[in-house]
C-alpha positions in Angstrom: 11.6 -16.1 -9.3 12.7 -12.7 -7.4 11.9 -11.0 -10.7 8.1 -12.7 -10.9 7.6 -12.0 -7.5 8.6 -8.2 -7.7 6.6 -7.7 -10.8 3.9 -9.2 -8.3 4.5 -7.3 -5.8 4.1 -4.0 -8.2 0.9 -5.6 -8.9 -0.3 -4.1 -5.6 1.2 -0.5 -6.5 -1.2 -0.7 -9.4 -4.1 -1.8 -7.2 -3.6 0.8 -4.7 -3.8 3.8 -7.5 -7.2 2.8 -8.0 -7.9 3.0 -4.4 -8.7 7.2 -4.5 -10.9 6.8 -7.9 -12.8 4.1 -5.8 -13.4 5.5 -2.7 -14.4 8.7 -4.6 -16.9 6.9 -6.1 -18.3 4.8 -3.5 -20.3 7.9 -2.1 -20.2 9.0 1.7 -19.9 5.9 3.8 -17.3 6.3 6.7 -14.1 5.0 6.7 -14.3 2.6 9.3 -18.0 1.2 7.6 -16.3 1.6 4.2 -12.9 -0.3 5.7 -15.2 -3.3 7.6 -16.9 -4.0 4.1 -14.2 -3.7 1.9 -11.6 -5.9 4.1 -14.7 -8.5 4.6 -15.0 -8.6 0.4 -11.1 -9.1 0.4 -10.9 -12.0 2.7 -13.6 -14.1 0.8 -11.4 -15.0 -2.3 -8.9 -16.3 0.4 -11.9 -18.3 2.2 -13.5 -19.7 -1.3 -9.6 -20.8 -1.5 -9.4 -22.5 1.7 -12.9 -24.1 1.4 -12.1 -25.2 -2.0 -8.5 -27.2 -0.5 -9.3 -27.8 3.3 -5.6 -29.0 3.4 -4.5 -25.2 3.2 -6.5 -24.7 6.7 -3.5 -25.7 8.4 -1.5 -22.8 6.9 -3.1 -20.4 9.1 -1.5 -21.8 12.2 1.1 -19.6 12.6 3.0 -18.5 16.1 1.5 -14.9 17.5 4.0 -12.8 16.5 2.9 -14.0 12.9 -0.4 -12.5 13.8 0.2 -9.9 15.5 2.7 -8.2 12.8 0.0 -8.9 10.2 -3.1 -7.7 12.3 -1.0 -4.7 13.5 0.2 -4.0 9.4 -3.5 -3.8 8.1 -5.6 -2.6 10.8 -3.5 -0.9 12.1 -2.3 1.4 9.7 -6.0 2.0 8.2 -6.8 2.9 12.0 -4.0 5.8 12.3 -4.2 6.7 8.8 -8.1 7.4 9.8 -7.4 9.0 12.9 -4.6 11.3 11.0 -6.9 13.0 8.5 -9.6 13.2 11.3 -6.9 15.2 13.0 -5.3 17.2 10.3 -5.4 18.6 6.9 -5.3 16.0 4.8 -2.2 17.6 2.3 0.4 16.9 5.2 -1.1 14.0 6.8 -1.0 12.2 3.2 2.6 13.3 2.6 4.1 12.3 6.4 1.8 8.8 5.8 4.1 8.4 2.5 7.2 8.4 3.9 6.4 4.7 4.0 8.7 3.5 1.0 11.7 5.7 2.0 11.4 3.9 5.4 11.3 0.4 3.8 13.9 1.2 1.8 16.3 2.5 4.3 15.1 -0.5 6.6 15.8 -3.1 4.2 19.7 -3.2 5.1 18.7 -4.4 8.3 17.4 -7.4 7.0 19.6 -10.0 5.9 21.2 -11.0 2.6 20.0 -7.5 1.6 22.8 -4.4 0.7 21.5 -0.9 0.6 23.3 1.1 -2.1 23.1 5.0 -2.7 20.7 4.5 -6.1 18.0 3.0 -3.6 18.3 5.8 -1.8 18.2 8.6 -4.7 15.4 6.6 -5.9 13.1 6.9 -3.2 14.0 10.4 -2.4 13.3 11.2 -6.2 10.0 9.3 -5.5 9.6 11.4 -2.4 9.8 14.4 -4.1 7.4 13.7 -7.0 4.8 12.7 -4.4 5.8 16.0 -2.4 4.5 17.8 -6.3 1.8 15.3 -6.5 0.1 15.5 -3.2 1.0 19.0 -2.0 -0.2 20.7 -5.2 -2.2 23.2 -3.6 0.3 23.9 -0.7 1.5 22.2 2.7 1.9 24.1 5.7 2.0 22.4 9.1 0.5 24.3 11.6 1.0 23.0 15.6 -2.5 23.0 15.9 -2.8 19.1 14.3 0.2 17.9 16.5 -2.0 14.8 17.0 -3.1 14.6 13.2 0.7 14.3 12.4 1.7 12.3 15.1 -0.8 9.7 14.0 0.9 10.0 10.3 4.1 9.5 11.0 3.2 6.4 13.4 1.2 5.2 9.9 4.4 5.6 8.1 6.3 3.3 10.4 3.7 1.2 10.9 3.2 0.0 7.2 7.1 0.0 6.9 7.5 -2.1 10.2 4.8 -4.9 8.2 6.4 -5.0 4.9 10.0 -5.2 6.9 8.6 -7.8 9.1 6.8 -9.7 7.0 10.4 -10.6 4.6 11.4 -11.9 7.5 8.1 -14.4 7.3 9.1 -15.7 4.2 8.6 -19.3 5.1 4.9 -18.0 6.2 2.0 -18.7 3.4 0.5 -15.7 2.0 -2.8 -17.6 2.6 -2.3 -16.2 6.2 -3.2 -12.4 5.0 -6.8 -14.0 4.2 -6.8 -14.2 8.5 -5.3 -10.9 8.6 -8.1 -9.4 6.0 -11.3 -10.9 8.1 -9.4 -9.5 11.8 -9.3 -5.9 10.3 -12.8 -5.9 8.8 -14.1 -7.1 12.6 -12.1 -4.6 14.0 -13.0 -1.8 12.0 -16.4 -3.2 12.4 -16.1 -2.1 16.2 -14.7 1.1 15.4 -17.6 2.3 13.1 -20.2 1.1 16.0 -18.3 3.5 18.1 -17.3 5.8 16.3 -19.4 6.6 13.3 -23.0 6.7 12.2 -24.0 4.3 9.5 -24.3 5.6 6.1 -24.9 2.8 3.1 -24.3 3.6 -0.8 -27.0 5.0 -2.7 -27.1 3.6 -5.8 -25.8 0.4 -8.0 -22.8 2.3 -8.8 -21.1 3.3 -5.7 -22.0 -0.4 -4.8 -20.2 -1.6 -7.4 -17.2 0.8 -6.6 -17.2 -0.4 -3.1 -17.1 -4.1 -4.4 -14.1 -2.9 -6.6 -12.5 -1.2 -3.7 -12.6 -4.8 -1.6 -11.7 -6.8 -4.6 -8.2 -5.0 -5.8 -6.6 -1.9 -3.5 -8.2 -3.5 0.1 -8.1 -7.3 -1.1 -5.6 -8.7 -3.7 -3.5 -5.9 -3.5 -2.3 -7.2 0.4 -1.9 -10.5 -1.3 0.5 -9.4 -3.8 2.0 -7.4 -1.7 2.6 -10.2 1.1 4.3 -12.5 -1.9 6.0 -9.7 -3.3 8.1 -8.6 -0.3 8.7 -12.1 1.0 10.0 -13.6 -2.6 11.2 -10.3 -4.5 13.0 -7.1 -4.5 12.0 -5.0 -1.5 14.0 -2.1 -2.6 12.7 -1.8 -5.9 9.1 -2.2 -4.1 10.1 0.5 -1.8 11.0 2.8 -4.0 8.3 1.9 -6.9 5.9 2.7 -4.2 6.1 6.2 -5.0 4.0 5.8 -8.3 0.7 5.1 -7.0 0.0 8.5 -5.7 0.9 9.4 -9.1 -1.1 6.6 -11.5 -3.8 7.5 -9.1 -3.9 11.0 -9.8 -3.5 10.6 -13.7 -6.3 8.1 -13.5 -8.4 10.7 -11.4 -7.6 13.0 -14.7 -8.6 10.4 -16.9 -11.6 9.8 -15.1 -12.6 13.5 -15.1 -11.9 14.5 -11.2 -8.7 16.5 -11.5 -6.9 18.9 -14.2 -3.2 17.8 -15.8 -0.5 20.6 -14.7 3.3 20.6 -15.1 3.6 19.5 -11.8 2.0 16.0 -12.7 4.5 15.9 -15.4 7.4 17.1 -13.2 6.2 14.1 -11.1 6.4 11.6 -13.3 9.7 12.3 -14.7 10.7 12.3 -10.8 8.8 9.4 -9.9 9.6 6.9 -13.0 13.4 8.3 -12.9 13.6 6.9 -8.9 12.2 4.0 -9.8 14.2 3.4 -13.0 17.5 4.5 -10.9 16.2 2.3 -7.5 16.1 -0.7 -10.2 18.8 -0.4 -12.1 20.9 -3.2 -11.0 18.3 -5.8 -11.7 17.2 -4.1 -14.8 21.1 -4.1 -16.4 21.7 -7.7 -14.9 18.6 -9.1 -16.6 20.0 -7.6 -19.3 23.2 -8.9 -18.8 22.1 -12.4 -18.8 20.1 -12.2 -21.8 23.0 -11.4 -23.5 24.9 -14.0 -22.1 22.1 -16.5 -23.4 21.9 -15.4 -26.9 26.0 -15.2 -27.1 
């Protein structure tokens, strides 16, 4: 089961690499329009769900804090991640918004039944640095200037962290809840664009269909996954495997024509695969363990 659930949970890594080759090619809609619509598409799977088995309604009665972790994990780490590259460059907001998986990581051995050993540390740090090669390719320097910027980053760093922390401690909770959690951001980021942004739709069949695929897999199943994956699974290993989706998404920007291969995408995936090879090891080598044990 805890080996089903991480592989689920990795899932949503996947998803979320597709998440710059989507919003590149959903065209110029803000980010609070693009977020409202995308989060709005995400929630209806989870609706269709609950419509289709009215028993599961009662699922979403959860205590506050339930919604308030969740509510505070989506929105509001879209809203500071927003406000961050409104506020500075988007090289060192990206990387200080990253330090997400070393901080779940680190945080797991606060949560119970959980050890943290020094290979789920290297991991994440090798992780760290491939991102560091990934994202800051064309140079990071942090100037004063985007105090706010950064500030905002580093609260979107512990604010994802905090959720995926928090939310193993919900384990008895239904992932059905994050359908709730999906149709509360896209209201709220509704309210944002109406206040803060001018409307701007797709212009053609395309970027509509990129926006559909945006709401379907990085900013719809992908929470889903991600919700089972760090209740029932590994949260180390998902910590620290976190670190490849800045990398799957720039190979499949390559792929897709938008960016050039260099040494330091393969640097970074020797880095990145190595953590999470290294982060995993002891589930890796027990599975293996037990296999052999089987066929003995």
């Amino acid at each position: 089961m805890k080996f089903r659930a991480t592989l689920i949970g990795f899932s949503a890594i996947l998803m979320w690499s597709l998440l710059a080759l989507f919003t590149a090619a959903s065209g110029k809609m803000p980010p609070f329009q693009l977020s409202a619509i995308c989060f709005f598409i995400g929630s209806i799977p989870g609706i269709l769900v609950l419509a289709a088995r009215p028993q599961r309604l009662a699922l979403l009665r959860q205590p506050a804090k339930v919604w308030i972790v969740g509510i505070a994990g989506l929105f509001g780490y879209h809203f500071l991640y927003f406000t961050a590259l409104r506020n500075a460059p988007a090289v060192e907001a990206g990387l200080i918004a990253y330090l997400w998986p070393l901080l779940i990581v680190v945080g797991s051995a606060l949560l119970p039944g959980e050890r943290l050993r020094w290979y789920h540390i290297a991991g994440a740090l090798a992780g760290l640095a491939g991102t560091v090669l990934i994202v800051g390719r064309n140079g990071v320097a942090f100037d004063g200037e985007y105090a706010i910027g950064y500030g905002a980053a580093f609260l979107c760093a512990f604010t994802w962290s905090g959720y995926s922390l928090l939310t193993r401690r919900f384990e008895a909770v239904s992932t059905d809840v994050v359908t709730g959690f999906c149709l509360v951001t896209s209201v709220l980021s509704l309210f944002c664009h109406l206040g803060l942004e001018t409307t701007v739709w797709p212009g053609s069949a395309f970027e509509w269909l990129a926006v559909l695929g945006l709401g379907l897999l990085p900013v719809g199943a992908a929470f889903y996954a991600w919700d089972f994956g760090v209740k029932n699974g590994d949260i180390q290993i998902l910590g620290a495997a976190s670190y490849a989706a800045p990398l799957l998404s720039t190979l499949i920007l390559i792929l897709a024509g938008f960016a050039e291969p260099s040494w330091r995408i393969a640097a970074a995936c020797l880095l990145v695969t190595g953590g999470a090879v290294l982060a995993a090891n002891e589930m890796i080598f027990r599975r293996g363990r037990q296999r052999a044990a089987e066929g003995a």
